[in-house]
N, C-alpha and C positions, 0 to 999 in steps of 0.2 A: 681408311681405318677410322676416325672422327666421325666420317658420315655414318658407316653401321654403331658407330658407339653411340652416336646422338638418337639414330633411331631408333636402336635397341633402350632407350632410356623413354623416347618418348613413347613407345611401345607399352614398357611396363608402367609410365604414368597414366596414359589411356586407360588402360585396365582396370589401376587401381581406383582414378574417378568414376570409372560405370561401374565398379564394387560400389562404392560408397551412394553413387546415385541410385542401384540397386537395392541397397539397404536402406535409404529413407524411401523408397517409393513402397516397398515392404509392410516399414514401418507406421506408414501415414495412412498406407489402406488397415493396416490391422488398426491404428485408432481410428477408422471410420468404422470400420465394422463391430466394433464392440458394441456389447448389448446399452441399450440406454437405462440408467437411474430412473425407474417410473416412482411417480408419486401420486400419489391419489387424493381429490379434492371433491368433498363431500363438502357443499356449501351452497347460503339461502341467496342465489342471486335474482331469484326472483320471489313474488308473496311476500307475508307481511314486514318482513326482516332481509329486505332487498337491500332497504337503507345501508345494515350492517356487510352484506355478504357479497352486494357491486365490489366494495370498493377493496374488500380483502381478498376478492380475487382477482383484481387489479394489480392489488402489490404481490401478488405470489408470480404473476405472469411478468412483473418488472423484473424481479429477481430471478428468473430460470433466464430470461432474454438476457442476465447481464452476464449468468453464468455460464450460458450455453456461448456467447459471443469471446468471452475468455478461455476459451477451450474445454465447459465441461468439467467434471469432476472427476479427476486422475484419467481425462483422454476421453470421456463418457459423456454423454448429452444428458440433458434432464429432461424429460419427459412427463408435464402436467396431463395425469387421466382424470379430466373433470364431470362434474354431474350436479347438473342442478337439483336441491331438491324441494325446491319451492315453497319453502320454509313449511315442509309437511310432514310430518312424523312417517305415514308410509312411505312415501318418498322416501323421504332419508332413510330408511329401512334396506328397500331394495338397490340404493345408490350402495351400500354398505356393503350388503350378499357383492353384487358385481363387482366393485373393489378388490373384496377379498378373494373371491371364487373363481373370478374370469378374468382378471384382469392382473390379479397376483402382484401387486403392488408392494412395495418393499415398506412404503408407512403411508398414514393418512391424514390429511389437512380438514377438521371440520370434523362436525358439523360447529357450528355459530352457535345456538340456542340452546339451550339448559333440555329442553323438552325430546329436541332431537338426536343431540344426545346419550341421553338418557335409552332411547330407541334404539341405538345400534350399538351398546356398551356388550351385550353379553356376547354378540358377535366377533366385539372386537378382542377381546379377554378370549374368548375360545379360538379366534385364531391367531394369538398372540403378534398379534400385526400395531409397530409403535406410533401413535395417534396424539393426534394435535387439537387437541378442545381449542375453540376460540370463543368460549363462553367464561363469564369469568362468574360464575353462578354453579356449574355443572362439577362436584365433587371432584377430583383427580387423583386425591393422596389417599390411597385405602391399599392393604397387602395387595401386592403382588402386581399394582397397576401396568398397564400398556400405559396408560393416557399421560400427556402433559399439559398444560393448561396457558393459556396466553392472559394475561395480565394480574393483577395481584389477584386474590381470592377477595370476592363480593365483600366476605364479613369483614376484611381491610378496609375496607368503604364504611361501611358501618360504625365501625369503632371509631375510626379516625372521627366521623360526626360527634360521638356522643364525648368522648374526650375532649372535644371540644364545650359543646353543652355544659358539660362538667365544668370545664374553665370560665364558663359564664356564669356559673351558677343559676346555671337553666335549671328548673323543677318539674317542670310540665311539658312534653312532647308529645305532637299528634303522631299517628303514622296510618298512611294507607296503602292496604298493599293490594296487588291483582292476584287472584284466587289460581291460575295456572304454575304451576312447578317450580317456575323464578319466585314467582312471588310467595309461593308457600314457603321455598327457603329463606325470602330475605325475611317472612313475618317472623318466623322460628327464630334464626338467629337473633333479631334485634330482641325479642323480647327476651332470650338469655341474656345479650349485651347488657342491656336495661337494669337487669338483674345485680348487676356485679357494681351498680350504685343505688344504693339503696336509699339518698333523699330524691330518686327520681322517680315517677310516673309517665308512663305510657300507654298513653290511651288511643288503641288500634283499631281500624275498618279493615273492611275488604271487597272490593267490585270484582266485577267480571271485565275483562281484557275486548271485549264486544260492548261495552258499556260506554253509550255516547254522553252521558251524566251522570255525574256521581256529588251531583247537591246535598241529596241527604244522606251520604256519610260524613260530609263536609260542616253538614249543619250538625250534626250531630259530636265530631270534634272538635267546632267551636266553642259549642255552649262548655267545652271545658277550660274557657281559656288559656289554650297554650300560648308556649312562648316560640316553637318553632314548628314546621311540619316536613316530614318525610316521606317520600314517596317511594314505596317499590313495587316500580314498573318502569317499562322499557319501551320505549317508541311510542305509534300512536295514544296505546291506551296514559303514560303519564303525560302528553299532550293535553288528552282531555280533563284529566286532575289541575294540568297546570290552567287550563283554561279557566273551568268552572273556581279553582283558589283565585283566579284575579278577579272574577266577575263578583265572589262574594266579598268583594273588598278587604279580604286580609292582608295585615299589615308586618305581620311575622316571616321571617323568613323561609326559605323553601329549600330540603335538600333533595338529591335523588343520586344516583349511583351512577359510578361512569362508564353505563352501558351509553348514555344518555348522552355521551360527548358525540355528536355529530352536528353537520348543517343539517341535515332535517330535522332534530329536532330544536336549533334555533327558529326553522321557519316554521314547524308546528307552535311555536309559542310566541313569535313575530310579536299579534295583535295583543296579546293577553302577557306579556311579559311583567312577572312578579319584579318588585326593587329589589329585592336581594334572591337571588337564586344559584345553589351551589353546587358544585359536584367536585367529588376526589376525583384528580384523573393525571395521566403523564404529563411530565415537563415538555414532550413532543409539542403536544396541542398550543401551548405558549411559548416554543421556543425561542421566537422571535423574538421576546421579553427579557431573555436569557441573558448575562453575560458575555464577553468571549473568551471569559476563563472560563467555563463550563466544560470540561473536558469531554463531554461526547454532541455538545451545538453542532462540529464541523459533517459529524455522523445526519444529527438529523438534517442539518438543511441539506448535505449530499444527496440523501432521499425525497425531501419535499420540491427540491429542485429537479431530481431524476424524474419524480413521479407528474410533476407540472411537462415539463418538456415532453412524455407520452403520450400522455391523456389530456393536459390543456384545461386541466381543473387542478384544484388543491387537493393538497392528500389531505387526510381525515386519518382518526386515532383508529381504525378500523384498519384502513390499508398499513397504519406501522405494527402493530399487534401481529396481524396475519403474514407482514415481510422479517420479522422479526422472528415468528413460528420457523419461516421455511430458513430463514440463516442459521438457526440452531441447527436443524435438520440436515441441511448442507454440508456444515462445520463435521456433523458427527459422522455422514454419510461418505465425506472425504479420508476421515480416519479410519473407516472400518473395511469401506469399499466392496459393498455387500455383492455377493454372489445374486439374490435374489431376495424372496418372502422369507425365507426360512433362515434366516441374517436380522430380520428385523428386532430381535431379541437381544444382539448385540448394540444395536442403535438405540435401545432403551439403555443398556448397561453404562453403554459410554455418555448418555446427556444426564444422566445422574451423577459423573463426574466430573462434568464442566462448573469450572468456575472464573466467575471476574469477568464473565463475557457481553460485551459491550452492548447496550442496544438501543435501538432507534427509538424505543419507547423512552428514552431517557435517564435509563439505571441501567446495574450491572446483573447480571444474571448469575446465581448461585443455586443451582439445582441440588439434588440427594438425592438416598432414595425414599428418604420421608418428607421432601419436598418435591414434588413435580410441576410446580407456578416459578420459582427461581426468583421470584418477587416479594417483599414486603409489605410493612403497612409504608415503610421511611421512602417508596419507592413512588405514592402518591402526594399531590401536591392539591391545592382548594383551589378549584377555577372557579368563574363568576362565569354565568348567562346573562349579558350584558347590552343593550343595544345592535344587539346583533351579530354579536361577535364572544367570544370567549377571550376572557384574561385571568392574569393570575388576581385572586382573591384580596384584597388590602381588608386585613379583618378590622 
């Protein structure tokens, strides 16, 4: 009697464990076979602006590898659809069409440059597909944007300079700027900024971006004795501005925008380093310098340390900016849990209500939807081009 009652028990235990081991093996194939979270990565990893576009798709590829190894987003892979478009306008053109057309991506990482950009905006706006500038030059905030933008807005760079100026009781500032798209916006702007003090003058050049000297704009913003000079431009060509200002021995100081925060252009300026040369840029880039009351240090060096351990180089303000795009994206992509492309309009709706969201760039992110940067001016800091190195500024 004991023996069929034990076996009738263990009978119905049997059962009920191959129930249950039925239902996770079920379960574990339906989270394998769900469709994966595509993302699409329109970025300059090679031509002129490789400098910038290596290393931020470096940090996009750390972040899907950290997200994909923690299981995914709600059960779901993430799936980087990259395309280099070798820092080329048409390039970047047709990476854009495929993104959107074949590839039906849920949102987009890129382009980097204000120009290429600029190239595949009406694309993106017509297929209401939500997009990641990682130019910080490239307009974002206008009715009805798809785009959002990674680090403060340029003319934050700007201002922060001449408010300073201002505190010195600076009167007289040079500026040069490079005649392509970036540099038409940063002439525009600074010379409104300029504007809004009016015992200031600004006395402005303009080269070409292909221009291996620029002496005599140089010479020619001398002869007005300034007290400081400004550079807008971005990679090689402020290389050559900063080379030719040391060769002509001035002795003023130099700003330029923190497009410019990288090691290549410390080793474009290596031989020719100005004494005082400055740039706005993340608390990332000096974290090291940081406190450890600094409530988001354990953030960055989580990253500068994850991104050493991959790759066996130092991360740059390029790969935080670009890890820092796709954690947004992540974050909202986790909330909404988009069916697909035509979802992507709800992944704009919800990062225009993030706030207080922590980031590797070294501030808090507050988006709107008349703010799509989530950054400030309060969100840059004055680093120094320093023997080789970048610190924070001791003004």
């Amino acid at each position: 009697m004991r023996t069929k009652r034990f076996l009738k028990m263990l009978g119905v235990f049997i059962t009920a464990y191959l129930v249950v081991i039925m239902v996770f093996m079920v379960s574990l194939s339906q989270a394998q076979t769900k469709e994966p979270i595509r993302l699409g990565i329109n970025l300059e990893v090679t031509g002129n602006a490789a400098w910038a576009g290596e290393p931020q798709l470096r940090g996009l590829q750390l972040l899907a590898e950290q997200i994909n190894q923690a299981g995914g987003i709600n059960g779901r892979r993430v799936e980087l659809v990259t395309y280099d478009n070798e820092t080329n306008v048409e390039k970047a053109t047709s990476n854009g069409k495929k993104l959107l057309q074949r590839d039906k991506v849920v949102a987009i990482v890129g382009p980097g440059v204000n120009a290429q950009c600029r190239a595949v905006n009406s694309d993106v706006q017509e297929a209401k597909i939500t997009s990641y500038s990682l130019s910080a030059s490239f307009p974002v905030n206008f009715k009805d944007s798809y785009w959002f933008g990674a680090f403060p807005d340029f003319t934050t760079g700007i201002a922060k300079f001449f408010d300073w100026f201002h505190s010195m009781r600076f009167t007289r500032i040079a500026q040069i700027c490079s005649t392509d798209s970036s540099g038409q916006d940063w002439h525009n702007a600074s010379i409104k900024i300029a504007q809004t003090y009016p015992e200031m003058q600004l006395f402005s050049e303009r080269f070409n971006v292909n221009d291996l000297d620029v002496t005599p704009q140089l010479t020619n913003l001398k002869a007005n004795n300034p007290q400081a000079l400004v550079v807008g431009s971005t990679g090689k060509s402020c290389g050559v501005v900063i080379k030719n200002f040391y060769q002509m021995g001035f002795k003023i100081p130099a700003f330029t925008g923190q497009g410019n925060i990288s090691q290549s252009f410390l080793k474009m300026i290596a031989e020719n380093e100005p004494e005082t040369m400055v740039l706005p840029g993340s608390k990332f880039v000096v974290s090291q310098d940081l406190p450890d009351s600094d409530p988001l240090k354990p953030l960055m060096k989580k990253f500068a340390d994850d991104f050493k351990k991959k790759y066996n180089k130092e991360a740059d303000n390029y790969g935080a900016v670009a890890y820092d795009a796709g954690r947004v994206f992540f974050e909202a992509l986790k909330a909404i849990n988009p069916s697909g492309a035509e979802d992507s309009g709800k992944l704009r709706d919800y990062i225009e209500k993030m706030k207080n969201f922590p980031g590797v760039f070294g501030a808090y992110y507050n988006f709107s939807p008349q703010d799509h940067r989530g950054l400030t001016k309060d969100a840059l800091i004055f680093i120094q081009a320093k023997n080789g190195k970048f610190s924070l500024w001791q003004k």
